[in-house]
Each structure stands twice: as C-alpha cells, then as structure tokens.
N, C-alpha and C positions, 0 to 999 in steps of 0.2 A: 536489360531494362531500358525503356526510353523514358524521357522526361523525368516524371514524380518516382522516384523509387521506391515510394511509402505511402500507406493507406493515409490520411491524415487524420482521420477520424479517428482518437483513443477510447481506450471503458472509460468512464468518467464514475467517479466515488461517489457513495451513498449521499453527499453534498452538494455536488458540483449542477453546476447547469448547463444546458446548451450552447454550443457556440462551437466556434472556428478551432479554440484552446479545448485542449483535457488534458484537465490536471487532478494530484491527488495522489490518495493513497492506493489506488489500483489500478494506475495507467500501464500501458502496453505497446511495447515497441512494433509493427505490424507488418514488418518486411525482411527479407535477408538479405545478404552481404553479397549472395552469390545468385547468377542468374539457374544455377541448379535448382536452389531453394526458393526460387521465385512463386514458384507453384505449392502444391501439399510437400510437405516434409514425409519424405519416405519412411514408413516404421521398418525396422530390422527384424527380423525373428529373433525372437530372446532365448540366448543362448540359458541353457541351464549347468552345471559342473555336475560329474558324474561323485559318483561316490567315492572312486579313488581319488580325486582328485578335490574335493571337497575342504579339507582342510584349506584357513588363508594365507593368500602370498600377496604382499603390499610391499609394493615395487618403491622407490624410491622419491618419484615423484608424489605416489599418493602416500607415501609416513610421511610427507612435506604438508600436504591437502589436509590430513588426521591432526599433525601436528599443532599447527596453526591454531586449531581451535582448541586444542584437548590441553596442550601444555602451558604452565603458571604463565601470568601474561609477563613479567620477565624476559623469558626465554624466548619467546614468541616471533614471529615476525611484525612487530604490532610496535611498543616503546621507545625501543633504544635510540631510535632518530627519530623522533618524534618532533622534537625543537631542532635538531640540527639543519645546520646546508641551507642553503639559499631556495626560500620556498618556489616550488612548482606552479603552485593554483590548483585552489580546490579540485578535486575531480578532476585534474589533468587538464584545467582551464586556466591559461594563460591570464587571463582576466580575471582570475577571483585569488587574487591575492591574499587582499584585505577589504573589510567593508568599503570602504574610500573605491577600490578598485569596481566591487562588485555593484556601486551604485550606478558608477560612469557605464557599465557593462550594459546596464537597463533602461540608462539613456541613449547609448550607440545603438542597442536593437533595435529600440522605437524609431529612430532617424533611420536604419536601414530598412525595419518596416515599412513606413511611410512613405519612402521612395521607390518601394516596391507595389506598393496602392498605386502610387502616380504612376507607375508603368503600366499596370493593368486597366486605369479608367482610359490612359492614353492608346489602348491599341485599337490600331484603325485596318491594319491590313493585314491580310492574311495570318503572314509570315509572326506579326508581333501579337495574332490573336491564338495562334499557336503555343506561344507561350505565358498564355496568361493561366492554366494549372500547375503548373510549374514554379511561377512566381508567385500562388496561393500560398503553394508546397512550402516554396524556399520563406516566405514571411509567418507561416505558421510555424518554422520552426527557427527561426533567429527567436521570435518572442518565448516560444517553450522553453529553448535553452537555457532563457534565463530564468523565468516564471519558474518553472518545475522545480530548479537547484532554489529560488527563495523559497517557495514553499517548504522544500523539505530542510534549510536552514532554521527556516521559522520553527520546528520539530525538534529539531535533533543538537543543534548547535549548544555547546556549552558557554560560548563567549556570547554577554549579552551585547556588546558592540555586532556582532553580528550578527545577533538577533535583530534589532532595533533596524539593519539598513536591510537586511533581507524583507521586514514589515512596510519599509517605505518603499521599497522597490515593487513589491508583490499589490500594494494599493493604489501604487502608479498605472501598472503593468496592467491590474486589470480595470481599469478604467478606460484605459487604452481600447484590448481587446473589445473589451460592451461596447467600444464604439464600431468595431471592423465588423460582429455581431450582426450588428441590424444595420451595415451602411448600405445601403440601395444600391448605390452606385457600380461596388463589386460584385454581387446577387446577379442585376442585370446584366452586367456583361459575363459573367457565367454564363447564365442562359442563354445568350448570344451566340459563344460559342460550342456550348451542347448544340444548338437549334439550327447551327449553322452547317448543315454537309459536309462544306471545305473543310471546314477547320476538325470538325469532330473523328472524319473516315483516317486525319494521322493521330489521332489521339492512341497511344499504345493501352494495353491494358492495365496496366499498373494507372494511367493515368486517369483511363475514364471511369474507374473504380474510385481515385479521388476524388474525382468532377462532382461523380454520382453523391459523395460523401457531406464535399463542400454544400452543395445545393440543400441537400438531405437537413442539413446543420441551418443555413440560411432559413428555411423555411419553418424551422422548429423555434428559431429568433424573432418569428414574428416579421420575415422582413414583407412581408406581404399585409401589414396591417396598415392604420392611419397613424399620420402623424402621431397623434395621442395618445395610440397604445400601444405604439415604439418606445415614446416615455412611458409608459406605465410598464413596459415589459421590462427596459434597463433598471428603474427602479426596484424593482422586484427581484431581479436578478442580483442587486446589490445589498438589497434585504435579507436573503436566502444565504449569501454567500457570510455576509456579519452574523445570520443565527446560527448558521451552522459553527462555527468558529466557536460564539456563545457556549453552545450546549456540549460540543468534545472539550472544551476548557472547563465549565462546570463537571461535566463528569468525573474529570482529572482530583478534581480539588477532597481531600479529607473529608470524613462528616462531621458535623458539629459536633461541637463539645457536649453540647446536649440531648443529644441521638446514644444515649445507652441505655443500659439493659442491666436491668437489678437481681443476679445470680447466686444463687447460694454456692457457698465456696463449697457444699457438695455435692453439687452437681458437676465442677471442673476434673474432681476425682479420679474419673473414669479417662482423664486426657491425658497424653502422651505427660510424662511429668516434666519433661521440656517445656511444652507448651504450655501448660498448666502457672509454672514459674514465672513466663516470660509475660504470662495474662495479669499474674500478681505485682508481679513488678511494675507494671506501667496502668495500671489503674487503681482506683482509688476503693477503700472500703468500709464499711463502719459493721458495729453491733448492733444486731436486733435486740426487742428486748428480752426477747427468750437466748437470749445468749449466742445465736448462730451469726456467721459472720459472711456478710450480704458485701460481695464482688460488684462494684460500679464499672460493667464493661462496656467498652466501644465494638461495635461488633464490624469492624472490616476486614476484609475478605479472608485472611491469615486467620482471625480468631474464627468467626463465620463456619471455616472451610472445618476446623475440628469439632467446634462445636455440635455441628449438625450430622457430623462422622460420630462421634465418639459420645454425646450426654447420653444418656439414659433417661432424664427427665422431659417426655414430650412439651408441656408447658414452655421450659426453657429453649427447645430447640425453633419452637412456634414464635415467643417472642424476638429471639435473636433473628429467624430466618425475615419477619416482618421488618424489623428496624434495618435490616442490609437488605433489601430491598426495596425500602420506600425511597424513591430519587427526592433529591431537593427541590422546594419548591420552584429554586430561581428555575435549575434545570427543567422541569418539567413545563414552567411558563417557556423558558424558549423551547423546547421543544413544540409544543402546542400553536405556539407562534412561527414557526420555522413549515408546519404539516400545512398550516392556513395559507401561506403565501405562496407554496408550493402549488397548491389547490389551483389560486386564484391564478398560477402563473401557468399551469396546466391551462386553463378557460380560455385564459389570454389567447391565445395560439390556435383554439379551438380540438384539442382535446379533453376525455372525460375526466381523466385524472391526472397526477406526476406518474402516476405506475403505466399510463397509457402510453404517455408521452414518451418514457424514458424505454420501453421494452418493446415502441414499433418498428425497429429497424435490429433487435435483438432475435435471438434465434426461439425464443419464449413469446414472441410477439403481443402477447396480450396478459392483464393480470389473471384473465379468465384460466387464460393456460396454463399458467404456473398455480394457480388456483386447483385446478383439476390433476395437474400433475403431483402437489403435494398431498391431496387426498387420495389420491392412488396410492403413493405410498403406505401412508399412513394406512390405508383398508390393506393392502398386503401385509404390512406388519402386525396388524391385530390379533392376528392367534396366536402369536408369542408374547405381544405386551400383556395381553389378558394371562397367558398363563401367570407372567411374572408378576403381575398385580395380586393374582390368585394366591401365590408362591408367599407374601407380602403381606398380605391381610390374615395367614394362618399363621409367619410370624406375630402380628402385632395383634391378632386377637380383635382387631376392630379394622375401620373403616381406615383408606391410607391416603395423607395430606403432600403437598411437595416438603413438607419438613422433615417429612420422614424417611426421604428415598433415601440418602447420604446415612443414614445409620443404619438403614433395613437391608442394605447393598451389603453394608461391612460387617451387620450382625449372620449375613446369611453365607458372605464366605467364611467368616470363623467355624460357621457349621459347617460347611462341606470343606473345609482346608482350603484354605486361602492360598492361590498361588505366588510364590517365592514373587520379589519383585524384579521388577525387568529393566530397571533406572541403569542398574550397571552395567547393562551390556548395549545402551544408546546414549554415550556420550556423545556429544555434540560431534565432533570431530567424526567419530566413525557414522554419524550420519549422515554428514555432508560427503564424507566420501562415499556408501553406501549409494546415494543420490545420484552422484558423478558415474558408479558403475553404472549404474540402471539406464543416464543418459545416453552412457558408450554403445550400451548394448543395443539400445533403441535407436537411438538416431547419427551415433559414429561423433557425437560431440563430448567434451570433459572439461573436469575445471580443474583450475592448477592455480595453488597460491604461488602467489608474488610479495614483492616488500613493494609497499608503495613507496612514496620520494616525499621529501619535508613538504609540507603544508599540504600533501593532496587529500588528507583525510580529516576528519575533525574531531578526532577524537583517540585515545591511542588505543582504543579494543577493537576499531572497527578495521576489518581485514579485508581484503582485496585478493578476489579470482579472477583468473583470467578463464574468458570461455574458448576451448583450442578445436580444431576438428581431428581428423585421422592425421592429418598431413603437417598437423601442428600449424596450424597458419591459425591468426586472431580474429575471433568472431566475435569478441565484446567483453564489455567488461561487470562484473558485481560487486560492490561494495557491501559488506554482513555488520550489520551494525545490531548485534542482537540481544545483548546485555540489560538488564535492568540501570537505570541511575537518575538520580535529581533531574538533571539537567533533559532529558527527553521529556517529552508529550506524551500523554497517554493516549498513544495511537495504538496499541497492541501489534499484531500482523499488519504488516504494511510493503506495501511496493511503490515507489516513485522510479518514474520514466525520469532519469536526469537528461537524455539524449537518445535519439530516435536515430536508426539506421537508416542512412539515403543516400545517393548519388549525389553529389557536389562537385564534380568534374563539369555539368554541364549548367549550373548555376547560372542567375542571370544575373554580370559582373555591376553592381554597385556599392556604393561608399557604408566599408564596414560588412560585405559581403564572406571579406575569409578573415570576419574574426574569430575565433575561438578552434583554428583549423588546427592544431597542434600537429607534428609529426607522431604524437604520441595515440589519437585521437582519428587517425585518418590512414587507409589500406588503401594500397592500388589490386583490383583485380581484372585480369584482362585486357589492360590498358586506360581502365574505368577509376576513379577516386570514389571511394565511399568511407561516410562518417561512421565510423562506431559505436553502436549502441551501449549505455551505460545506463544500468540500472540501480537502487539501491533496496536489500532487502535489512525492512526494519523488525524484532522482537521486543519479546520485554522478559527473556529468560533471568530468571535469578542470578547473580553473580555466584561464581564459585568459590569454595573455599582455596584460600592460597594453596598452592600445592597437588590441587584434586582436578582432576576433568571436570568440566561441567554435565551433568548427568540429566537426561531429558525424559518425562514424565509422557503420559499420554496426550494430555492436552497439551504441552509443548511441542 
C-alpha cells in the first residue's frame, strides 16, 4: 500500500452528517492489514461435513469462544480482574485511563490536527503536495480516535464521570471538525493536487480512492457556497446533530404514568400466568361497579409483546397496540424538527432531499432506486402475503388490523402444531462460535476470546475477540458488549469504529503524531507498521439467568 492505507470515508448513521469525520453507530473500518487483502477479499468455497462426519467437534480454542459467552459471568473471562492491576487504558489506549486522561487525549488530537492543517495549506512543492492525502488520512484519524471511543462512552459507560468528560470532549471535537468541514483552504489545495498531473500520476490507489472521498465529502459541506451559507450549513449541521441526540434519548425514556390502558383482569387470563402476575403486581386496579375488576396497565413493550400474542379480546389488543405505539409528543416534535433541518440542509448544498444527498455516492444512488427496489420486493412477495392474509381472515372471521397479526400468528400455529422452540439450541455462545466457523470457511479468518487487562473494558460483561487469520497472526480486535442494563443507551444493534486500520510507518512525523501507538495496538507486516482495527459490537440482549446460557430468540 502507498500513502493513505484506508478509504477515509466511513457509512455514517441514520444521524450523522457530512463531513471529513463518520461517526456512529454504523461506522466501518475500509481497509486491510495486508497488501493481499488490499483488493476483494477472496470468498472460499464453503466447505459442507459429510454425514459421517457430521456430528460436533469443538476444539479447544472454540469451547474458549462458546464459553466466554454461555458460562455464569463468574466463571468467565469477564470479572474476576476487573478492578485489579494497574489500568491499561480503555480499549488498549494508553491515554484513556481516566476521564482526566481522556480529556487531555482530545486536546492533544486537535493540536496534532491543526498542525497537520498547517502542513497541508503550507505545501508548495512537489514533493510536500504529495503528501498532502496522506496528511488528510493521518488528521482524520488522530480526531476519530478519539471522537469515535466518546461517542461510544457517551452510550455505554457506566461511570458518569466518564460520561460527563466523554460529552465535553465529543462537543469540543465536533466543533472542531465543522470547522475542517467547510475550511476552503484544505478543499482548495485538494483540488490542487487532484488537478495537478505531478503530483496526482504518484498518487497510489488506495490514495486516489481517498482523494476521490475527501473532495466527495468537501463538496457535500458546502465548501463551494458563500460566506453565508457556510454558516447556515455549520449551523444546521449543529442542529441535526443536538436533534438527533434529542429524539434516541426521548425514545429511551418510559412512558408516562398516564399512557395506560384500562383491561379487564379477564382479558390477562389467557397469559402465560407468569406474566399475567407480574402485570398484577406492578399495576394498579379498582372495582367496577358490576363487580369486575378493571387492570390499570402500562403497556411497554414486555406487556405489549403478550398482550397482542395471547388476549382474546380484540378491543384490548387495539387499545394496548395504539397506546405502545403512539411516540411522545416531545419525541415526535424532535423528530419533525430533526426531518426539517435535514431538508433544509439537503437545499443548502443543492440537492433534492437528505435521502438524495446521503445515497449519491452509495451503491443505491438514489431514493428512486431504493424506491423501486423495495416495491419489487414487496410485488414478488404478494402471492404469499395474500395467501396468509387469506389464511387470517378465515381465522378471525372478519377483516385483519396490525393488532391482530401477534395473536392470529400464535392462534394458527396452535392449529397446525406449533414448532418445538429453537431458543435452546442458540445460546449466545454457540452462535458467536457458529459465526467464527462460517468466517473460517469463507475467508480463512476466526475469532478467539482473550482476557482483556485492568481498565481496557468498561464494564465487566463486555468480552474481547481477537480476529486471527490461518496463520494466526492479528487482524483486529471486537469488543461484544451485548447485555441489557441501566447504564446503556438505547441504541439497540450497534457498531462503533473505535479505530480504523492504516499504515503509520509512513506518517507525517508531528507533535503527538504516535500517540495512542501501543505495542498492543500496532503489527509489523512486511517490514510495514499498521494500526489495528478495533471495533465494538453493541446489543441489548436480555441478561441471563445466573447459571443458564443466554439463550437467543429470532429477533436477537
């Protein structure tokens, strides 16, 4: 690989906006470790096991991979040092000790950023405009490194001290960025050296695939507008960025006390009597005056989910389905507020929408086409949804509402024998190993738990794989943080880029340049240094019964 080893352009989250940085819950590392994998990742022919051989064999390392997740967290690779030993730094980051640590971490980027700006408006010759993608490369990812890990602190951290420094680092940081955004100055000499023959014919291709990105990015920022709708576009971008925050925080929150639903205690009859109990216990209820005894329920999602499974009284299952799904006022105002500025910051820039804006350099390129591609779906799946509809309204004798699908689902497998369930044979554990077979077989890569080291994690459920190739040599790292609890965000399925894979052997040497280079963090291949990609994958599976595997459902 020459220069940029990495695309720098990441997906950016159903939130985020344009610019130099992606960040979020679906960022994406875009490069590999190896100039093999520099190109397509070869697929393997997938082996299949014959019949004789069919039966399983879990070698040593994978009851380690199975283990990890399936046995009491006790036992685990997970607690037992959890406070011990002299902390690491978060994520195997020298620098993130402590909040204290990880603030100065977000001041040293932005001064090693800045001094990477200064080299890039300063190149005059050749040789110094050669490496001005490079030094894009190398300042968009001093600032990810640390942006990415606040964001996902701001998420997932159970200590609000580092809640609180991760929040001021993350509102420093991108104020920063909105500035690098739309600074003209870097734009221009881009295009300088795109435009300039010399300098472009050594551009390698990893790099002019950056180039292509950075510019791609610039010009989606508006840097091509007037003074004035440079500010109207960082404003905007700063708007977007607090309503989105607003409306997944709103989402998070309980519903009001006064969002229930007036249920006759027989209508709950027909519920698992677990559930039924657990609905009585934690709501409140009076006498009718005909003597029946009228359930004051909250309908979220746990009651919701049986409710519309298991009543019998269509009535009740219409008002429960209506009250869990009317959102909150507040939510619904940001949201509304969040779709208008988005609009307006789509125009800004001169396209027709955010959907235009965000899917022209996607492989969907327009809303038209993902438009047409989901109604293709949908007209090929019609003769089957229409039978089942069919199927459904000769149960129910009438016309069929969405209150109805959840019980006409469960009242139609009782009729035809409901299949045994399947929870117990996908414990967690045997799916993440399962996972690991399938990558072995496909592309010669696997995952292998490790114990991490005091402080690198935040929490003591969250387990650490290592990603290995054939040859066992280290291709990156994941952090599984997949558990339900208080202290998370209601992010559901989630992915944060903590660290992007790239070449830093040829790095352009300034102040604060190899911080965060850990030996722990950093591979020689070929006589080449590359940083290690680290990912973290976020859930919100239910926590297990002490003692039990965690046992995963369909939608898990």
């Amino acid at each position: 690989m020459q220069g940029a080893s990495r695309c720098i352009r990441r997906a950016t989250s159903f939130f985020s906006t344009a610019g130099i940085r992606r960040t979020g819950q679906t960022t994406t590392a875009s490069a590999s470790l190896s100039a093999r994998s520099a190109g397509t990742v070869p697929v393997r022919q997938l082996q299949t096991a014959s019949a004789a051989t069919a039966h399983e064999v879990v070698h040593e390392d994978e009851k380690a991979l199975r283990d990890v997740f399936d046995l009491p967290t006790k036992t685990t690779l997970g607690s037992r040092w959890y406070h011990q030993g002299q902390p690491t730094g978060l994520l195997m980051e020298s620098r993130f000790v402590s909040p204290k640590s990880f603030k100065d971490a977000g001041k040293q980027a932005v001064v090693e950023a800045q001094l990477l700006v200064e080299k890039v408006l300063s190149a005059q010759t050749i040789e110094a405009k050669q490496q001005v993608v490079k030094c894009l490369d190398q300042l968009s990812d001093a600032l990810c490194r640390v942006m990415d890990v606040a964001e996902l602190v701001r998420q997932v951290h159970p200590d609000s001290s580092w809640q609180m420094a991760a929040d001021e680092v993350y509102a420093e940081m991108f104020n920063y960025m909105n500035g690098l955004n739309t600074h003209v100055g870097l734009y221009r000499k881009l295009v300088e050296v795109m435009d300039d023959p010399e300098c472009s014919r050594h551009l390698g291709a990893v790099e002019h695939e950056a180039a292509i990105s950075f510019r791609r990015d610039f010009e989606r920022s508006g840097i091509h507008l007037t003074s004035q709708a440079h500010s109207q576009f960082v404003d905007l971008s700063a708007g977007i960025h607090e309503q989105s925050r607003d409306f997944l925080r709103l989402q998070s929150q309980p519903l009001p006390k006064n969002r229930t639903v007036d249920v006759p205690l027989e209508h709950l009859r027909s519920l698992p009597s677990q559930v039924a109990m657990e609905i009585l216990q934690t709501s409140r209820s009076h006498k009718r005056k005909d003597g029946a005894t009228i359930v004051r329920l909250t309908p979220d999602d746990y009651a919701a989910h049986y409710v519309l499974r298991d009543c019998e009284d269509e009535a009740t299952r219409e008002s429960v389905y209506r009250i869990w799904q009317q959102g909150s006022s507040d939510a619904v105002g940001a949201l509304e507020s969040l779709l208008e500025q988005r609009l307006e910051l789509a125009h800004t820039v001169g396209f027709e929408s955010f959907g235009h804006m965000s899917l022209v350099d996607k492989m969907a390129k327009s809303p038209d086409h993902v438009d047409e591609f989901l109604r293709g779906l949908a007209a090929q799946a019609s003769p089957q949804w229409s039978t089942v509809i069919d199927a459904f309204k000769a149960i129910k004798g009438s016309d069929v509402y969405p209150w109805d699908r959840d019980y006409l689902v469960s009242r139609q497998q009782m009729d035809n024998g409901a299949l045994p369930s399947l929870m117990p044979y996908f414990s967690l554990g045997r799916v993440v190993l399962g996972l690991s077979r399938v990558f072995k077989s496909l592309y010669g890569v696997e995952l292998r738990a490790v114990t991490p080291q005091p402080g690198e994690i935040w929490h003591p459920e969250v387990r650490k794989l290592e990603v290995i190739d054939e040859d066992n040599q280290l291709l990156g790292v994941v952090y599984c943080d997949v558990f339900s609890r208080n202290s998370k965000s209601h992010v559901g399925a989630a992915h944060f880029t903590a660290r992007c894979a790239r070449r830093i052997d040829d790095d352009i040497r300034v102040q604060g340049s190899d911080a965060g280079h850990s030996s722990q963090t950093v591979v020689e291949r070929d006589g080449r240094r590359f940083q290690l990609p680290v990912v973290v994958l976020i859930c919100d599976f239910p926590v297990p019964v002490e003692g039990s595997p965690p046992l995963l459902n369909w939608s898990n």
